[in-house]
C-alpha positions as CSV (number, residue, x, y, z in Angstrom):
1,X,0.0,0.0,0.0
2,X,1.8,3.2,-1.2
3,X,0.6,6.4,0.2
4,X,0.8,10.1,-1.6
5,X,3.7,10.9,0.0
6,X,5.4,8.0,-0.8
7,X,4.5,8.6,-4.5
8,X,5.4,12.4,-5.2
9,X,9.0,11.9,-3.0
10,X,9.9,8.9,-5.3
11,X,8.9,10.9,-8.3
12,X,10.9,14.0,-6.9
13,X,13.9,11.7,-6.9
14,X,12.8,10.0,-10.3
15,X,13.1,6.7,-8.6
16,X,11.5,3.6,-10.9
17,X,9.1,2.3,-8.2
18,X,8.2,-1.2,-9.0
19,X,12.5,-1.7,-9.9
20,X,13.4,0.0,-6.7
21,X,10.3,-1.9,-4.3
22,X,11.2,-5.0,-5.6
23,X,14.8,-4.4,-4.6
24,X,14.1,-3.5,-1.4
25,X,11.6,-6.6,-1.1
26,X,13.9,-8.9,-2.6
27,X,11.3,-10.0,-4.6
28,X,7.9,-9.3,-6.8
29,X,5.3,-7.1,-5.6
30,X,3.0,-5.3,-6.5
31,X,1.7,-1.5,-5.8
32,X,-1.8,-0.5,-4.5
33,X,-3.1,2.7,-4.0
34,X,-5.9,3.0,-1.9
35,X,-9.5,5.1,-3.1
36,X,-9.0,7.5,-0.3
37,X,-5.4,8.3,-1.2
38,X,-5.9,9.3,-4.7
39,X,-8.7,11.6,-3.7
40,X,-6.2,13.0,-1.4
41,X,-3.6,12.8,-4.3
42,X,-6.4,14.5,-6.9
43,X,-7.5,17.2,-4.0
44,X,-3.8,18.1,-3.3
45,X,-3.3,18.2,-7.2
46,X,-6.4,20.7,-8.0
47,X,-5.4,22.7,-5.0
48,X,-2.0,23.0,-6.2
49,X,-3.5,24.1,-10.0
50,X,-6.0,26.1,-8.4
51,X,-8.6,24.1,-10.3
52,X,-7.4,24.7,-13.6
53,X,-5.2,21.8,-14.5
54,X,-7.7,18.6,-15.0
55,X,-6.2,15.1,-15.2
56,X,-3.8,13.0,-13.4
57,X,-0.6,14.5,-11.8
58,X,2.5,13.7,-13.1
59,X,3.8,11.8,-10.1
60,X,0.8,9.4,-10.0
61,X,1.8,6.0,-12.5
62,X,-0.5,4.8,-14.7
63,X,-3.2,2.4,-13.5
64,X,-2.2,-1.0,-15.4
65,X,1.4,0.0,-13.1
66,X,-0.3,0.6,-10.0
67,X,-4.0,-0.7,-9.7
68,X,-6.7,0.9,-7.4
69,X,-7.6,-0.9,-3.7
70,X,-11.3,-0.2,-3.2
71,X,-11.8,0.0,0.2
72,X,-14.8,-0.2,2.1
73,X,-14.7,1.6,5.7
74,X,-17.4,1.3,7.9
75,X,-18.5,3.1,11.2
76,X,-19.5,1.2,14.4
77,X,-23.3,0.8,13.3
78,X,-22.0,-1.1,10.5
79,X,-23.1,1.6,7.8
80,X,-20.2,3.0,4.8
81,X,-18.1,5.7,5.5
82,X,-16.9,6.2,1.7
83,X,-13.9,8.2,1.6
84,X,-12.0,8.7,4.4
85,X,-8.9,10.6,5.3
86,X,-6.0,8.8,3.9
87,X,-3.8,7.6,7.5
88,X,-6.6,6.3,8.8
89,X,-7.9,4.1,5.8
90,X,-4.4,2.6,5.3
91,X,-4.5,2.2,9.1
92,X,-7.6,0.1,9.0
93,X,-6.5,-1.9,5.7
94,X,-3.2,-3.1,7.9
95,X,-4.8,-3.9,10.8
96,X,-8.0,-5.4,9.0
97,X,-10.9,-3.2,10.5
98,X,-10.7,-5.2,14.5
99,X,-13.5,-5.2,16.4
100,X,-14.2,-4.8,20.6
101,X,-10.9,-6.4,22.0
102,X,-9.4,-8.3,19.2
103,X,-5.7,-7.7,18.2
104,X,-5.2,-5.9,14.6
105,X,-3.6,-8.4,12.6
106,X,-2.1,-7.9,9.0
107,X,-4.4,-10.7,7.3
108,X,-3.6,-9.4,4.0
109,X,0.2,-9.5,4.4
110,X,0.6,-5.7,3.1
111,X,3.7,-3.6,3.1
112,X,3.3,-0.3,4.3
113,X,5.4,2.4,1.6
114,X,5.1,5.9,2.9
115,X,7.4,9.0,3.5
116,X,7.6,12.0,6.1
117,X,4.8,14.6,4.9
118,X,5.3,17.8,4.2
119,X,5.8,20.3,7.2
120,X,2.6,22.2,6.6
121,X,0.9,18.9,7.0
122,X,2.5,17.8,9.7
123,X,2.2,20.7,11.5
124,X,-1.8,20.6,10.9
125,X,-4.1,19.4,13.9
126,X,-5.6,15.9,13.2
127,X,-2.3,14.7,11.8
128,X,-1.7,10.9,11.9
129,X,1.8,9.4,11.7
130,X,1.1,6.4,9.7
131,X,4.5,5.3,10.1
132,X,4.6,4.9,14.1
133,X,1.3,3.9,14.1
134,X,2.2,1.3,11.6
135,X,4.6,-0.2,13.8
136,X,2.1,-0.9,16.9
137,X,0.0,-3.3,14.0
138,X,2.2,-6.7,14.4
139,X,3.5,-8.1,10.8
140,X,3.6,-4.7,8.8
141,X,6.9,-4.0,7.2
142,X,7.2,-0.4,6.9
143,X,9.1,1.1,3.4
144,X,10.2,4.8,3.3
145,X,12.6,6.6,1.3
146,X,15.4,8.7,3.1
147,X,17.6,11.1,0.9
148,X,16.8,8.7,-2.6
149,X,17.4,5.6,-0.4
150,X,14.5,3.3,-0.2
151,X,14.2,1.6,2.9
152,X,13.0,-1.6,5.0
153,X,12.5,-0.5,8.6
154,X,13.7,-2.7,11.1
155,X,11.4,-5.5,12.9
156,X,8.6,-3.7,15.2
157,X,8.6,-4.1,18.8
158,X,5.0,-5.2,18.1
159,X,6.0,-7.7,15.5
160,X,8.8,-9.2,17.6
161,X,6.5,-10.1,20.7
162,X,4.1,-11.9,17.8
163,X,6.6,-13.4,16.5
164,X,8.1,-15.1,19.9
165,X,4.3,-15.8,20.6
166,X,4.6,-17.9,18.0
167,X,7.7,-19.7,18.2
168,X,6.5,-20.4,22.3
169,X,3.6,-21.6,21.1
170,X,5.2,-24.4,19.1
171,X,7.7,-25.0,21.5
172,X,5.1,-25.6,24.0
173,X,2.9,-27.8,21.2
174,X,6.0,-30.2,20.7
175,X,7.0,-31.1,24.2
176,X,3.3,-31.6,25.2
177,X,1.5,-32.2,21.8
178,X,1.0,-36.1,21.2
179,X,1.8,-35.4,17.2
180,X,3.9,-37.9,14.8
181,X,6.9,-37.2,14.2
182,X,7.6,-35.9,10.9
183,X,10.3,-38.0,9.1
């Protein structure tokens, strides 16, 4: 899931994205960008043109390179939200929309791509780091690019504790599980 950000900073630096994710990755993957980023990304753009300039920005790829993620948010009644604003929709995409007491998980196995916002955004009240809130959802690398470097953030503190869950859990399952060996 790449967020605007993300998209303009690696155009600013005329970066290839799918060449340069999949080096990071070490592997094949593919780009989404969510319904509620590009209308941020087509606000931001008409804002920027004072509503004169129609079309795509420059900085956006074309949609056969990076295909739309429709997403579907809905309030606590159950009813749609449509768009939302864009940290909190890739927020709930991640952590796959939990309910009451149940731990966001990253069913979907997504990889978070985002940079640091611009300072007039930052600065605005209501802003969401997307990046550290990222990192409290177990199981979501985190990309960002720092001075035309693209980068894999280390393992979470969040992810860790899953991840030695996990490896307890089996521990525990062999020395008292009653399973066949496997040979």
């Amino acid at each position: 899931l790449l967020d605007a950000a993300f998209l303009r900073t690696c155009h600013a630096f005329h970066m290839p994205l799918q060449k340069y994710l999949a080096n990071t990755l070490h592997g094949e993957c593919r780009g989404f960008v969510t319904q509620c980023t590009l209308a941020k990304i087509m606000k931001d753009h008409e804002k920027a043109t004072n509503g004169k300039t129609r079309g795509r920005p420059g900085f956006l790829p074309p949609p056969m390179e990076l295909p739309l993620r429709y997403c579907k948010h809905k309030n606590d009644e159950g009813e749609e939200l449509g768009v939302i604003e864009e940290a909190r929709c890739l927020l709930d995409l991640l952590a796959g929309q939990p309910k009451g007491n149940e731990v966001p998980k990253n069913k979907q196995h997504y990889v978070l791509a985002t940079a640091d916002a611009p300072e007039q955004e930052q600065k605005m009240r209501g802003y969401i780091d997307i990046r550290e809130k990222a990192r409290y959802i177990p199981g979501v690398p985190v990309i960002y690019v720092k001075r035309s470097v693209m980068i894999l953030e280390d393992l979470s503190a969040s992810s860790e504790r899953a991840k030695r869950g996990a490896e307890n859990d089996k521990f525990r399952e062999g020395l008292i599980g009653n399973r066949k060996r496997k040979r």
